[in-house]
C-alpha positions in Angstrom: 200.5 -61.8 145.3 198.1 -59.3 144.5 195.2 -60.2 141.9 195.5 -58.8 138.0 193.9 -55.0 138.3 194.0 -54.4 141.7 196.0 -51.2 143.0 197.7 -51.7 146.0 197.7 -48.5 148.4 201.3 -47.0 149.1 201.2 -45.1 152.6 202.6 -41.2 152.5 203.7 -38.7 154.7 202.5 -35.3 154.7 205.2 -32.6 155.6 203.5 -29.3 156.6 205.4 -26.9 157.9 207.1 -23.3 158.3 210.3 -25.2 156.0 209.7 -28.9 155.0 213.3 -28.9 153.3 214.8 -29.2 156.3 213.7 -32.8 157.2 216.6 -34.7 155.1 216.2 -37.8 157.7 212.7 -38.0 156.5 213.5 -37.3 152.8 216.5 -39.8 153.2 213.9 -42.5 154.7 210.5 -42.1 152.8 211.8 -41.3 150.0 209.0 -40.7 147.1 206.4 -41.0 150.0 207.7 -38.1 151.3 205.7 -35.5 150.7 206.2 -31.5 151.6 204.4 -28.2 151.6 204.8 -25.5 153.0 202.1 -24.7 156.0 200.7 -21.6 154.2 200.2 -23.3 151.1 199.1 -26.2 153.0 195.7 -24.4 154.6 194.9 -22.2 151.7 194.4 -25.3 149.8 192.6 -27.0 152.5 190.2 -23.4 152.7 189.8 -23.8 148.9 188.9 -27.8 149.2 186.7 -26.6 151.8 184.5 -23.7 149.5 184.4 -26.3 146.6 183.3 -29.1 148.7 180.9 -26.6 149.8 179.9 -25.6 146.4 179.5 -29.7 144.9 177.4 -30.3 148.1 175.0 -26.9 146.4 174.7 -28.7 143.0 173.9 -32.1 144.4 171.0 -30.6 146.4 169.9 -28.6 143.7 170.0 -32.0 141.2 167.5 -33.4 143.3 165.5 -30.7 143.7 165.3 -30.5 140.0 165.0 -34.3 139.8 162.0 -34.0 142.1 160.5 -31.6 140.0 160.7 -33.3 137.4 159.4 -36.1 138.7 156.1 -33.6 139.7 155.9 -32.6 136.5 155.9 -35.9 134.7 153.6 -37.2 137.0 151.4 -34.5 136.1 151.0 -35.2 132.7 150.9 -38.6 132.9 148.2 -38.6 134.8 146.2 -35.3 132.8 143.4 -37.1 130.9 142.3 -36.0 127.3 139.0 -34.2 127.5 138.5 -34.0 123.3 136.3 -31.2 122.7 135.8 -32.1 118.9 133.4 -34.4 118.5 132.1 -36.3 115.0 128.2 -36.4 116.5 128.0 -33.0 116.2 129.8 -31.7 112.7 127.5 -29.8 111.0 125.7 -29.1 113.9 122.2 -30.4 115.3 119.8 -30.8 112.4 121.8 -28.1 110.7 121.9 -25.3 113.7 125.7 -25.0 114.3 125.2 -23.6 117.4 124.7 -26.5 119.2 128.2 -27.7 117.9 130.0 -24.7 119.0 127.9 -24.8 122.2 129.6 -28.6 122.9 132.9 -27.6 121.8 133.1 -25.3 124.4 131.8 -27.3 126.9 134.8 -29.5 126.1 137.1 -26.9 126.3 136.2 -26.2 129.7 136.7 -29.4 130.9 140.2 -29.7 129.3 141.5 -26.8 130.5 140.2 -27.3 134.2 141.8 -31.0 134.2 145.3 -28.8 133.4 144.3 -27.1 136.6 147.3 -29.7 138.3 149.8 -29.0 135.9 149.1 -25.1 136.5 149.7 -25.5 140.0 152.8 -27.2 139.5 154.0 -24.6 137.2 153.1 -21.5 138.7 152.0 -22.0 142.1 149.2 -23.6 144.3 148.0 -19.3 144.1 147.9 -19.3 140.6 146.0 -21.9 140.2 143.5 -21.0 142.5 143.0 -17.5 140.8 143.0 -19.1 137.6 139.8 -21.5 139.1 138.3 -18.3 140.5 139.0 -16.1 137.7 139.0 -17.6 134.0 137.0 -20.8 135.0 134.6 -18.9 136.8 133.5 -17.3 133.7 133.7 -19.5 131.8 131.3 -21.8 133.8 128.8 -19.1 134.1 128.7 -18.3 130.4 128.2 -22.5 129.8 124.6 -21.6 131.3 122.8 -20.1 128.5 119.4 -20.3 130.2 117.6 -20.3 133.8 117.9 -23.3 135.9 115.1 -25.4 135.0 114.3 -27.2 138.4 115.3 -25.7 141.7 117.5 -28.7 142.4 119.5 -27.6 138.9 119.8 -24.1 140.7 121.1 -25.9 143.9 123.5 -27.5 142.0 124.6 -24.0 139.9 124.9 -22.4 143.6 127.0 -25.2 144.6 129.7 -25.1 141.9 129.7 -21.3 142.0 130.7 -21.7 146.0 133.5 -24.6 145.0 134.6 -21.6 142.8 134.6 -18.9 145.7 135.5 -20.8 148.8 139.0 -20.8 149.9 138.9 -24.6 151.1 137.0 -25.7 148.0 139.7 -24.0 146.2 143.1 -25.5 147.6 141.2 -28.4 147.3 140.3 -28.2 142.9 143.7 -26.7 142.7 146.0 -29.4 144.4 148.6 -31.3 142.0 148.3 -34.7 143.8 145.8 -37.6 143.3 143.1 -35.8 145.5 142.8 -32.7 143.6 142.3 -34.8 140.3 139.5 -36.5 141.5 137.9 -33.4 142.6 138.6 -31.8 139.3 137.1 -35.0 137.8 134.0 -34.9 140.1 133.9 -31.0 139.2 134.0 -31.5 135.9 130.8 -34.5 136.0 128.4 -31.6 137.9 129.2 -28.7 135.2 127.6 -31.4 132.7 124.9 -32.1 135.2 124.1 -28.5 136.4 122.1 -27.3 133.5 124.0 -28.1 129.8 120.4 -29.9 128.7 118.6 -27.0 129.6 121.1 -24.5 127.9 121.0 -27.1 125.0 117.4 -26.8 124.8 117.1 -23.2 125.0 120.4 -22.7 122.2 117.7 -25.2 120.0 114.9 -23.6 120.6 116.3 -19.5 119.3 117.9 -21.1 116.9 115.0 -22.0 115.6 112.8 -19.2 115.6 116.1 -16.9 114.5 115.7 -19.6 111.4 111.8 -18.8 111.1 112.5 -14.9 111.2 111.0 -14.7 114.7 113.5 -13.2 117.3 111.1 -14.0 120.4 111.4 -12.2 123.7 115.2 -11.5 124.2 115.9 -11.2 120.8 116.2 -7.9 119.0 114.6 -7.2 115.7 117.9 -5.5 114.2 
């Protein structure tokens, strides 16, 4: 005796042919299992089986694409830090020039948007982020130096991100969405603060000042 909720399989036969009425023996004997279709019939639904099998085998490889891209993506973000730009030490400015506060707030900025590097890539392409680095960031890093190197190991260390920048390897590198391009980005980010933001401090402090005493000093225009 079968157990309460099982379905017990009933065997059938499959009559294709050019005229499956004609089989009354097998009518006669099977009964209900007997089952009949004509042979045309019978292979245009196997064909049509066929191009939807085809078609469900499509979907299932593009659900795990997306689920692997998804899976990218939120790895990405879980792992992009928060590089807060706005800082309470400086509101107001330093001992009230406010450039010094804008000067740090886009020092931050820079470091936030090249941590998103990763995401980029992921978005738009390994490319894209690398033009991005070599484009935008370049810039921006270059315009973070608002005075000479101070020492000639500070100019060694300018040179050095500027070639990170420019270099194809140091590129894919920065760029990559994975564990080692983060830490690069990280490490990045540590020699931009260490490749001359004192100096560039310094110098934002010192015409500030003499802007404040009416005394442009050399570089400075009278108008």
């Amino acid at each position: 005796m079968s157990s309460p909720g099982k379905v017990r399989a009933r065997r059938a036969h499959l009559c294709a042919c050019s005229d499956p009425t004609v089989h009354a023996d097998l009518r006669a004997t099977l009964g209900t299992s007997y089952l009949a279709v004509r042979r045309g019939t019978y292979r245009s639904t196997v064909a049509l089986l066929r191009k939807a099998s085809a078609v469900l085998k499509g979907y299932e490889a593009d659900n795990v694409r997306l689920a692997k891209e998804n899976a990218r993506l939120r790895s990405a973000l879980k792992h992009t830090i928060d590089f807060s730009f706005d800082s309470p030490v400086f509101e107001g400015g330093l001992g009230g020039r406010t450039a010094i506060e804008a000067y740090r707030g886009n020092a931050g900025k820079l470091a936030q948007v090249m941590n998103e590097v990763g995401s980029r890539a992921l978005l738009y392409g390994i490319e894209a982020a690398k033009f991005f680095l070599k484009g935008p960031v370049k810039l921006d890093v270059e315009s973070l130096w608002a005075a000479g190197p101070a020492t000639e190991e500070e100019a060694k260390r300018r040179d050095d991100l500027r070639r990170k920048l420019t270099a194809e390897e140091e590129l894919a590198l920065l760029a990559a969405p994975d564990e080692t391009g983060e830490r690069c980005r990280q490490e990045f980010i540590s020699a931009v603060a260490g490749s001359g933001i004192d100096t560039s401090v310094q110098e934002l402090v010192r015409r500030s000042g003499e802007i404040a005493r009416g005394n442009p000093g050399r570089g400075w225009s009278e108008d």
